[in-house]
NUVEX-700943 format. One record per residue (C-alpha): residue number from 1; residue in one letter; x, y, z. Coordinates in steps of 0.2 Angstrom, whole numbers, plus 2048, in hexadecimal, padded with zeros to 3 digits. Each point is the difference from the previous one (the first is absolute). Example, Ala and Ser with C-alpha at 12.3 -4.5 7.8 and 13.67 -1.06 7.14 Angstrom:
  num  residuo    u    v    w
    1        A  83E  7EA  827
    2        S  806  811  7FD
***
This chain:
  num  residuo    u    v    w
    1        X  6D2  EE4  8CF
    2        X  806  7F1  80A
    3        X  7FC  7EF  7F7
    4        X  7F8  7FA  810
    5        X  7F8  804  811
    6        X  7FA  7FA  810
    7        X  7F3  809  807
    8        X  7F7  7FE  812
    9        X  7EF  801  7FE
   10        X  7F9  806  813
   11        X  7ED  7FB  807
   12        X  7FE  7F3  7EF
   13        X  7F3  7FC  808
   14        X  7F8  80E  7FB
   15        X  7F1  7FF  7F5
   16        X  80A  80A  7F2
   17        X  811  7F4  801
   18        X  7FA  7F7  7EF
   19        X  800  810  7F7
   20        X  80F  807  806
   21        X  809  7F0  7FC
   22        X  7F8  800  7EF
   23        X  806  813  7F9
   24        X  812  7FD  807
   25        X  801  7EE  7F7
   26        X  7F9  809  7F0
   27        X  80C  80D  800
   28        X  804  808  7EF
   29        X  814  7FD  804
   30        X  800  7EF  801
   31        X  807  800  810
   32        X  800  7EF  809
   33        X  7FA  801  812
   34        X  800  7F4  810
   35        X  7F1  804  80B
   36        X  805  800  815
   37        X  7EE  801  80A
   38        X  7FE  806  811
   39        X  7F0  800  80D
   40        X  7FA  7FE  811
   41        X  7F7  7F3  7FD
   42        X  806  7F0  7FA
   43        X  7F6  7F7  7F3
   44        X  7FB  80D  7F6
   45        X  7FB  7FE  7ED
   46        X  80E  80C  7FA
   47        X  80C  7F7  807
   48        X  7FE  7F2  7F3
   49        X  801  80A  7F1
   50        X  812  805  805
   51        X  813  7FA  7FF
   52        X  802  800  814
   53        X  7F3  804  80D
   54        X  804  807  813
   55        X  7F4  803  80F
   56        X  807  811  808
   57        X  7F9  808  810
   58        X  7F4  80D  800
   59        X  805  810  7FC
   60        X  7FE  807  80F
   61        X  80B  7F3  808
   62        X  811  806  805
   63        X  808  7F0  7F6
   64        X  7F7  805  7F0
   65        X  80E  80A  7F8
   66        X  80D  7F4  804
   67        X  7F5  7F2  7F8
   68        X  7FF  808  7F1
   69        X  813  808  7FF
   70        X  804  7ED  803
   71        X  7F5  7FB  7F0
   72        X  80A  80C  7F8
   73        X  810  7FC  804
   74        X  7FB  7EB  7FC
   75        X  7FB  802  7F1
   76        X  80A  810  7F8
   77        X  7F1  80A  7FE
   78        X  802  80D  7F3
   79        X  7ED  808  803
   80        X  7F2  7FF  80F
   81        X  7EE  804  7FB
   82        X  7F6  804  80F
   83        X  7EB  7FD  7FC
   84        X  7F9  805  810
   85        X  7FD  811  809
   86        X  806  7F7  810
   87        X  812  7FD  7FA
   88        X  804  811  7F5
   89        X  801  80E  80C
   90        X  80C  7F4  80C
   91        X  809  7F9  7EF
   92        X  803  812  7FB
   93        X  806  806  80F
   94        X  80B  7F3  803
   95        X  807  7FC  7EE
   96        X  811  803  802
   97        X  802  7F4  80E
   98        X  7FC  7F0  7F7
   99        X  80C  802  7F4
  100        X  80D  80C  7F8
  101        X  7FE  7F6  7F0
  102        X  7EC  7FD  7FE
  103        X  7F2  80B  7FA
  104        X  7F0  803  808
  105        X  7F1  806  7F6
  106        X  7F9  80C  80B
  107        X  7FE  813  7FF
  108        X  808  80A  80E
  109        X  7F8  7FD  812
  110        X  7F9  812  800
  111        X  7F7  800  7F1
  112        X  7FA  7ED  805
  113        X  7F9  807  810
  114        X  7F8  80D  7F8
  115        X  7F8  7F5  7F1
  116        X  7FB  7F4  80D
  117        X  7F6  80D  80A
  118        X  7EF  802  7F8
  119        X  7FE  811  80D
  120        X  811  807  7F9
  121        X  7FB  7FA  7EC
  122        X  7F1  808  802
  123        X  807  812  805
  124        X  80D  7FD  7F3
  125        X  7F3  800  7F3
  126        X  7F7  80F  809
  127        X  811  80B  801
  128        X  802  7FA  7EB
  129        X  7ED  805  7FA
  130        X  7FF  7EE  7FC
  131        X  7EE  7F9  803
  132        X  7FD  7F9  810
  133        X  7F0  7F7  80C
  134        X  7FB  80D  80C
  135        X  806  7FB  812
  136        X  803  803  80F
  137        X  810  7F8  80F
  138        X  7F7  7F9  80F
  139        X  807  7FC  812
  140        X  7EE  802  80C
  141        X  7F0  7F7  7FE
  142        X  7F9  811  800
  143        X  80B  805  7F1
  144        X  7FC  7F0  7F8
  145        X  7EC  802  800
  146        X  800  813  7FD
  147        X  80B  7FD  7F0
  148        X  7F5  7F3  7FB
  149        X  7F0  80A  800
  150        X  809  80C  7F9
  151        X  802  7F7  7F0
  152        X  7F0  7FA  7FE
  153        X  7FB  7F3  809
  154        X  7F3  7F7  801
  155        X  7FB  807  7EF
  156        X  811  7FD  7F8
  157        X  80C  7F2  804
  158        X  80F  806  808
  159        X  810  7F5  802
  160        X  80B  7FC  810
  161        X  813  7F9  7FE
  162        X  80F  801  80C
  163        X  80D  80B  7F6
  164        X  80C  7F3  801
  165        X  7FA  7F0  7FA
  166        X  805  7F0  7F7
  167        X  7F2  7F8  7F3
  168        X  7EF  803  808
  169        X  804  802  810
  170        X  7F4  80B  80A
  171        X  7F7  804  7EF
  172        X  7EE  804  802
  173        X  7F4  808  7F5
  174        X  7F2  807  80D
  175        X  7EF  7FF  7F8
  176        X  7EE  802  80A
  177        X  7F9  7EF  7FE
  178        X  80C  7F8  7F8
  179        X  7F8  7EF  7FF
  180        X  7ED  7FE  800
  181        X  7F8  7EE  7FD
  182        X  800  800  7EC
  183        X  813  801  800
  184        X  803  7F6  80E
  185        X  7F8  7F0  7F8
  186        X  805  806  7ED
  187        X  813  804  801
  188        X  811  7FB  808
  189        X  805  809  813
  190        X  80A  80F  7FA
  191        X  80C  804  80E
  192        X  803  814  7FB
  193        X  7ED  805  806
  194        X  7FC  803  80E
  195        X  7F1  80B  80C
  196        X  80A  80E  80A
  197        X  7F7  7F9  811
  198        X  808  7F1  7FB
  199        X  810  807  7FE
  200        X  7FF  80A  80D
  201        X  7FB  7F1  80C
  202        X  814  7F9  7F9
  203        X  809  80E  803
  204        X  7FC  804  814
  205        X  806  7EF  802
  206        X  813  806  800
  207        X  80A  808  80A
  208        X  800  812  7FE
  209        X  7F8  806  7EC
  210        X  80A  7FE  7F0
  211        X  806  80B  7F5
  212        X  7F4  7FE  7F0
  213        X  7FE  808  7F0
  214        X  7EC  806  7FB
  215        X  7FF  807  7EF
  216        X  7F5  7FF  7F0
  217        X  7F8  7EF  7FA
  218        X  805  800  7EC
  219        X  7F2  7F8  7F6
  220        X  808  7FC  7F1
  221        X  80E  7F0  7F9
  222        X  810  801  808
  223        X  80F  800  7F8
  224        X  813  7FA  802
  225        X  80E  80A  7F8
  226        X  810  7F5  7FD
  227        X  810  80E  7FE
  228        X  810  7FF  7FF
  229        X  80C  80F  805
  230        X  814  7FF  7FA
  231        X  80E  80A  7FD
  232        X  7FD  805  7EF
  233        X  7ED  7FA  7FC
  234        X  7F0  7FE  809
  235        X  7F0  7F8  7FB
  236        X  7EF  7FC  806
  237        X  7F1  7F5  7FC
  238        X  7EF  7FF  806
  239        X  7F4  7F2  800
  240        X  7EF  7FF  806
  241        X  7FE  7F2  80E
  242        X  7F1  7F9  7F9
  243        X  7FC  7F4  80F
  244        X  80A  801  80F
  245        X  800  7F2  811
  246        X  807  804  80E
  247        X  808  80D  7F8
  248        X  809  7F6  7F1
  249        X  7FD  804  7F0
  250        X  7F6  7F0  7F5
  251        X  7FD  80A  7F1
  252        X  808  80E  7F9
  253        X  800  80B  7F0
  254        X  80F  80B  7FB
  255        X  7F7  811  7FF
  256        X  810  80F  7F9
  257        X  7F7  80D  809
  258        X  80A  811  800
  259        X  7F9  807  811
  260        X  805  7F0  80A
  261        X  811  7FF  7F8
  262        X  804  814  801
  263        X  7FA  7FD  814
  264        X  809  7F2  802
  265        X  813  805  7FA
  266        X  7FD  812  807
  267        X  7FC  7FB  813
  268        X  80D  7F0  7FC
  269        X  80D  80C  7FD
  270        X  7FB  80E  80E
  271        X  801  7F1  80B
  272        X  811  7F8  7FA
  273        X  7FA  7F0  7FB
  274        X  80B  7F6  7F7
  275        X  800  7F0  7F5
  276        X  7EF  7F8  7FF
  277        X  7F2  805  80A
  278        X  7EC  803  7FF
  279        X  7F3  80A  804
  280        X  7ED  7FB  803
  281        X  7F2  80E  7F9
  282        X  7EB  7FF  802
  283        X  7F5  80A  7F6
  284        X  7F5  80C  806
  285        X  7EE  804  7FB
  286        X  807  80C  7F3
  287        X  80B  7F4  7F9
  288        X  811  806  808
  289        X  80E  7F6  806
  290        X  803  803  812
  291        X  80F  7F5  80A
  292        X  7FE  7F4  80A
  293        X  80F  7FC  805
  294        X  813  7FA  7FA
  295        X  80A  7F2  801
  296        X  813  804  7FF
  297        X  804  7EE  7FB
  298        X  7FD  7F1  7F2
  299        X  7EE  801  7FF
  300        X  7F8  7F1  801
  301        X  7F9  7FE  7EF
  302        X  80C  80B  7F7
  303        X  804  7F3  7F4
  304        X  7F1  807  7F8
  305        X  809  80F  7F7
  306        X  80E  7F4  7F6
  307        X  7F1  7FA  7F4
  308        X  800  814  7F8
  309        X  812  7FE  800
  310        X  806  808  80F
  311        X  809  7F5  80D
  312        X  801  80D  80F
  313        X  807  7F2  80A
  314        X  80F  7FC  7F3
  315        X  803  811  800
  316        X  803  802  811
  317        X  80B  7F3  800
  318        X  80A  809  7F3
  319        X  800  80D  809
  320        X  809  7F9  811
  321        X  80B  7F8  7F5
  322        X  806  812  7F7
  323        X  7FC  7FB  7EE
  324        X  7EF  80A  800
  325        X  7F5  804  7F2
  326        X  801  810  7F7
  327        X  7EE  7FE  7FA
  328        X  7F1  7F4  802
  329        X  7F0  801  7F4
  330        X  7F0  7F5  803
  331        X  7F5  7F8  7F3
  332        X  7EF  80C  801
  333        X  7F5  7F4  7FC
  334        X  7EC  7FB  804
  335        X  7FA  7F1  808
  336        X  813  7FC  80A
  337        X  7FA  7F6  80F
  338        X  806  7F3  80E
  339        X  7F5  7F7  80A
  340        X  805  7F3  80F
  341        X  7FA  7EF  801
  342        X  7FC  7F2  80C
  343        X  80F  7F3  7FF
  344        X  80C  7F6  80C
  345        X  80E  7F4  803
  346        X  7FF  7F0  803
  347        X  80E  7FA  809
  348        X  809  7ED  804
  349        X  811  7FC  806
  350        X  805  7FB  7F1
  351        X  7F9  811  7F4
  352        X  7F4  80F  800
  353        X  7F1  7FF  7F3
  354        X  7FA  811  7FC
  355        X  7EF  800  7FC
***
């Protein structure tokens, strides 16, 4: 293993770029590593936490690739870490025009594509026997309604999302009455609820209807798997999300379920994923882990699995770099946990004062 690396880390300012930053610097080699940041926006918090920062256009922008092949080329970039679903698929696609001599940590763009459709993932899990939230694929308003009666509703609460999303986006949990007086005055707006007149009212204000995902609303704690997929190993570890805002993980507890691991590193492997990746699961009534969705990528609060002593990001890392492990064995012990907090920068001319 090289002595030293420099690493681009894409979006830092991503919720999840502390973490990140935290299992490569801890690495188990010793390796030394410089940090290169990259995001859209300019004064991001990531970008104070690493060596050199870089504002880059959005993905989307034609100029995009060249930014960051430039980045790579500045600073002799041995690895680049992409941390949002926006800039995998075109990073993947596109890896072997930024440099002959750097490594991207993505999986291949089909599996991506695939992974990043909650549609597709969800018929992956049907054609594997792996549990699954009953659904059905939208494109009319009369679709739309008719699928949502059809799974309950208003008895049950049904939930509506796009099938390719990022975060939250266009997540809603349809529930009859979802606020009355009592909740209004005793608890904080919750964005995710929502009448379906209500939603209804939104969605004949575009032009032409979406395409939108109905299935089965999953009363029980969700779950994030963190996994890791290489050449000669594979690993994964679930933890309960024990409080979640705006869909970022607060509180978590390392849970070594055998279900969500099996489900995790079969569909993984059906679906070609690589390197490190996740997958999100929701109980049902009956206790059974069904998927929510997966995120072919560093997962935000992946960090999390390097305290049972297994750093699926360091691994990956090993793994682009041909020096893989031949085996990786967690801690299995009770009461693992990680848990965000409230903290900031101050920031002067002269320093940064972390608080």
């Amino acid at each position: 293993m090289k002595k030293s690396l420099t690493i681009l880390i894409t979006g830092c300012g991503a919720p999840g770029t502390r973490g990140t930053l935290y299992a490569i610097k801890n690495n188990p080699d010793g390796v030394n590593v410089k940090f290169i940041g990259s995001d859209i926006n300019r004064d991001v918090v990531g970008g104070y936490w690493v060596d050199k920062f870089f504002v880059v256009p959005n993905p989307e922008n034609d100029s995009y690739l060249d930014a960051i092949a430039s980045i790579v080329r500045k600073e002799n970039v041995d690895i680049v870490i992409p941390q949002t679903t926006r800039e995998i698929q075109f990073l993947s696609q596109h890896r072997n025009s930024i440099s002959k001599d750097v490594r991207v940590l993505v999986s291949d763009g089909v599996a991506i594509k695939n992974a990043n459709n909650k549609l597709r993932l969800l018929n992956v899990f049907k054609s594997l026997q792996l549990p699954y939230p009953e659904y059905f694929n939208t494109s009319t308003e009369e679709m739309f309604v008719k699928a949502i009666y059809d799974l309950g509703y208003p008895h049950r609460p049904v939930v509506v999302k796009p099938a390719i999303s990022n975060g939250m986006r266009g997540f809603r949990v349809l529930k009859d009455n979802a606020w009355d007086l009592q909740r209004f005055l005793s608890e904080k707006p919750n964005g995710e609820e929502i009448s379906l007149d209500s939603l209804l009212d939104i969605l004949r204000r575009g032009v032409g209807w979406p395409e939108l995902l109905v299935s089965e609303y999953l009363p029980g704690p969700e779950y994030s798997v963190d996994a890791f997929i290489g050449s000669r190993c594979r690993i994964a570890i679930p933890r309960l999300r024990r409080t979640i805002r705006s869909g970022i993980s607060f509180d978590n507890l390392l849970e070594f379920r055998d279900d969500m691991t099996n489900f995790t590193l079969q569909a993984g492997e059906y679906l070609h994923l690589q390197y490190a990746f996740g997958f999100q699961y929701k109980l049902d009534s009956h206790g059974t882990p069904k998927v929510l969705e997966s995120n072919p990528r560093v997962q935000g609060t992946m960090v999390a699995s390097l305290f049972c002593g297994v750093n699926v990001i360091w691994a990956s890392v090993r793994e682009i770099m041909g020096e893989p492990y031949h085996d990786i064995r967690p801690s299995y012990r009770d009461g693992i946990a990680f848990k965000r907090f409230w903290g900031g920068l101050g920031i002067t001319p002269e320093e940064i004062y972390e608080i």
